[in-house]
C-alpha positions in Angstrom: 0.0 0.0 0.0 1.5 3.2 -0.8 2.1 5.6 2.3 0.0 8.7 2.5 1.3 12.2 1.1 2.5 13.9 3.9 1.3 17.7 4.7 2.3 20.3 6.6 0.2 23.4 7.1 1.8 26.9 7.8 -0.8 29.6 9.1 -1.5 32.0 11.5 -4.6 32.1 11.8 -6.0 28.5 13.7 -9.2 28.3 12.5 -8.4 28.3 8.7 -5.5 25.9 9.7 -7.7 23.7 11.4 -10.6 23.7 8.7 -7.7 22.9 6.1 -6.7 20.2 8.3 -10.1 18.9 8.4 -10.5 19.2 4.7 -7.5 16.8 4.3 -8.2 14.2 7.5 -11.5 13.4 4.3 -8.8 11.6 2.4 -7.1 8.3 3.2 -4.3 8.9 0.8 -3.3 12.3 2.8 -1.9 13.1 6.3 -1.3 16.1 7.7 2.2 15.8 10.3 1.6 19.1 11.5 0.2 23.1 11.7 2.3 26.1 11.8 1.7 29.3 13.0 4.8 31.2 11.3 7.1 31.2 9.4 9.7 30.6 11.2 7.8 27.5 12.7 7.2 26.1 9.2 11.2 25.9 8.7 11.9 24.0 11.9 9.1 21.4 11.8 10.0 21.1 8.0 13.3 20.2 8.8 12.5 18.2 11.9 8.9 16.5 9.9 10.0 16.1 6.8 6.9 16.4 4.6 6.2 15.7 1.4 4.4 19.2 0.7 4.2 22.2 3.1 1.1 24.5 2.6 2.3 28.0 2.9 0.5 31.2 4.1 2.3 34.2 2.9 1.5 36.6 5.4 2.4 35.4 8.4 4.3 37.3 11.7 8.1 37.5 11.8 9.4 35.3 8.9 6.9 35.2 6.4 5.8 32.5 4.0 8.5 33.5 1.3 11.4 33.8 3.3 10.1 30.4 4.6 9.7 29.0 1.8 13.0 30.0 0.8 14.7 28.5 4.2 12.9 25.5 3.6 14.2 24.5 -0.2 17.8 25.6 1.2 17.8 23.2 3.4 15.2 20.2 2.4 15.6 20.6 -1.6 13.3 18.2 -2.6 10.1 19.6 -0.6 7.6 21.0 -2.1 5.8 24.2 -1.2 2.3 24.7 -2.0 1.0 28.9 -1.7 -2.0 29.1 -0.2 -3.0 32.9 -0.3 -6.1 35.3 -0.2 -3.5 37.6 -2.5 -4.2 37.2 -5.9 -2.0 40.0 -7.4 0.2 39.0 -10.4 3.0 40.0 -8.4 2.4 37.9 -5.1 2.0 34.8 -7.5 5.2 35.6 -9.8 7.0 35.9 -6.5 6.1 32.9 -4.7 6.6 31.0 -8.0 10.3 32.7 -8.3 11.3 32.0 -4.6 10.8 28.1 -5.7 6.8 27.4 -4.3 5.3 24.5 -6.7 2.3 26.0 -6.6 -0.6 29.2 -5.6 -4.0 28.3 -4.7 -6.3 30.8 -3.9 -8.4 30.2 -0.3 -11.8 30.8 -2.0 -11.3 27.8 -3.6 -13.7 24.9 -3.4 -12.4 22.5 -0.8 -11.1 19.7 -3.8 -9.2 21.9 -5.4 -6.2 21.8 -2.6 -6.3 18.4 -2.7 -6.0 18.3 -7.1 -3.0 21.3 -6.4 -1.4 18.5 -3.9 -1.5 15.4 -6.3 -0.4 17.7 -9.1 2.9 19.0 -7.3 3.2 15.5 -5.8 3.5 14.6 -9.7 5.9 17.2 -9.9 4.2 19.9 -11.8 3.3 23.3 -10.7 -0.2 24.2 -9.9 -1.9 27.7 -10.3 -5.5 27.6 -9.6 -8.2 29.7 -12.2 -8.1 32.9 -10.2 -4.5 32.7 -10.1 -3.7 31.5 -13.5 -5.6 34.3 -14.8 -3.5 37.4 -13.0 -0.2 35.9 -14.7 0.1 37.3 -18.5 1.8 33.9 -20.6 5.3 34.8 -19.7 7.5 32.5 -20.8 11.7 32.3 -21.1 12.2 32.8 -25.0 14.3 29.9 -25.2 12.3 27.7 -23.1 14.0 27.0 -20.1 13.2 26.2 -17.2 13.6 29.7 -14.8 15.7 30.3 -11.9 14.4 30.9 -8.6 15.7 34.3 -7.4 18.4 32.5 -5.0 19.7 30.7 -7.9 20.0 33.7 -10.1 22.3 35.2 -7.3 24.2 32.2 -7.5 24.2 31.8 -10.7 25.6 35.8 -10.3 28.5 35.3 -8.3 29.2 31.7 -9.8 30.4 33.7 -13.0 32.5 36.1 -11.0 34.4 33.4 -10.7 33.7 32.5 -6.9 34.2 29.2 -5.9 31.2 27.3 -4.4 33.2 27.7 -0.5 33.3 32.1 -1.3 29.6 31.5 -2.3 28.6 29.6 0.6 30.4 32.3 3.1 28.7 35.5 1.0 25.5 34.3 1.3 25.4 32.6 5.1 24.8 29.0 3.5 26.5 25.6 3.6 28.5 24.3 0.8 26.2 21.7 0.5 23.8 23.7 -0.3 25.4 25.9 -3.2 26.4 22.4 -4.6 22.5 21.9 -5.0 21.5 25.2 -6.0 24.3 24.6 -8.7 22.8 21.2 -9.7 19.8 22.4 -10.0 21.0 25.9 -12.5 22.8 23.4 -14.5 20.0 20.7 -14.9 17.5 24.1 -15.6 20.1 26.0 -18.1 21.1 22.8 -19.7 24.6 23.7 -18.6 27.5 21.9 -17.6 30.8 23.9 -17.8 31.3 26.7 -15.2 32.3 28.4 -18.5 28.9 27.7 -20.0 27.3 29.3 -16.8 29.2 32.5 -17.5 28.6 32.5 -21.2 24.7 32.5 -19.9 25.2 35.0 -17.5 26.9 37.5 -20.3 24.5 36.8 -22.5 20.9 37.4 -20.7 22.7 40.5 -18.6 23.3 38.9 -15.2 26.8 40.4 -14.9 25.4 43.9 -15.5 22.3 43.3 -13.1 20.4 43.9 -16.0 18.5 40.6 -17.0 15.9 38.5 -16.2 15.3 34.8 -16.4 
C-alpha cells in the first residue's frame, strides 16, 4: 500500500488551519504531520517532519511565508511548497513561483481543489489555480527554459564572478552543500555543464550587468 502524502500546514490564523486540516483528514491517501503558526515555525518542523508538501501562508508574523519558503528549499531541496494565499496579485504569484513554491491556490477555492493542487505537485508539476492563472500574462523564457528561482540567479551571479562554491557559501550565510545543489539544479534548468557555460549564460541574458531576467 502506498504511504500517505504527507502535509504540513503553515498559518497564523488557527481556524483556517484547522478547517484545512479537516478538509484533508476526508482523504485516506493524505496526512497532515503538523500546523504552523509562522514562518519561522514552518522551517523548523520542515526540517524536523520532513513532509512531502508544506502548505504555505504568505502573510504570516516575523518570517513570512516567502522567506520560509525560501529556508525551507535551502535546506530540504526536494520539498515542495504549495502557496495558499487570499493575495491574488500577479505580483504575489510571480514571487512565490520565483522563490521556488510548486504551486498558488487561492483560499476561495472549493475544498477539492487543494487536494488536485497537492496530487499535481506530488507529480511534480506546478499548480496555479483559475483565479491565479488568470492574473499571470503567458510569460515564458524565450528559449524555453526552465527559470531560476531568485536564490539561484544570485548564485548563478557570483558563480560567473568566478567564486568558488566555498566564497559562495560564506557570502550568502549557507552551507557548501547547499550551493552544490542550488548549482545542480541551475545546470539541470540552463542545460549547462561547464562553469564556463554558466558565464557564457550570465553575459548573455545580462546577469553580470544586473540587467537581466530569467
Amino acid at each position: 500500500m502506498t504511504a500517505p502524502v504527507r502535509v504540513l500546514i503553515a498559518d497564523d490564523h488557527p481556524m483556517v488551519a484547522e478547517g484545512i486540516e479537516a478538509i484533508l483528514d476526508t482523504y485516506d491517501d493524505l496526512e497532515v504531520v503538523g500546523t504552523a503558526p509562522d514562518g519561522r515555525a514552518a522551517v523548523e518542523a520542515a526540517e524536523r517532519m520532513r513532509p512531502d508538501v508544506v502548505l504555505m501562508d504568505l502573510n504570516m508574523p516575523g518570517l513570512t511565508g516567502l522567506a520560509a519558503t525560501e529556508l525551507i528549499l535551502e535546506r530540504c531541496p526536494d520539498m515542495r511548497i504549495l502557496i495558499l494565499s487570499m493575495h491574488d496579485s500577479a505580483e504575489y504569484i510571480s514571487t512565490a513561483l520565483a522563490h521556488g513554491a510548486k504551486g498558488y491556490v487561492l483560499k476561495d477555492v472549493p475544498t477539492d481543489e487543494i487536494k488536485i493542487a497537492i496530487d499535481a505537485v506530488m507529480r511534480g508539476e506546478t499548480y496555479l489555480c483559475t483565479g491565479a492563472k488568470s492574473q499571470l500574462s503567458p510569460k515564458k523564457i524565450a528559449d524555453g527554459r526552465e527559470p531560476l528561482t531568485s536564490r539561484e540567479q544570485t548564485i548563478l551571479l557570483q558563480l560567473a564572478q568566478g567564486r568558488s562554491n566555498r566564497e559562495v557559501a560564506d557570502s550568502l550565510d549557507i552551507s557548501v552543500h547547499t550551493v552544490e545543489t542550488h548549482r545542480k539544479n541551475i545546470r539541470r534548468k540552463l542545460g549547462i555543464s561547464s562553469t564556463a557555460g554558466l558565464t557564457r549564460y550570465a553575459l548573455e541574458h545580462g546577469v553580470l550587468q544586473g540587467t537581466g531576467t530569467f
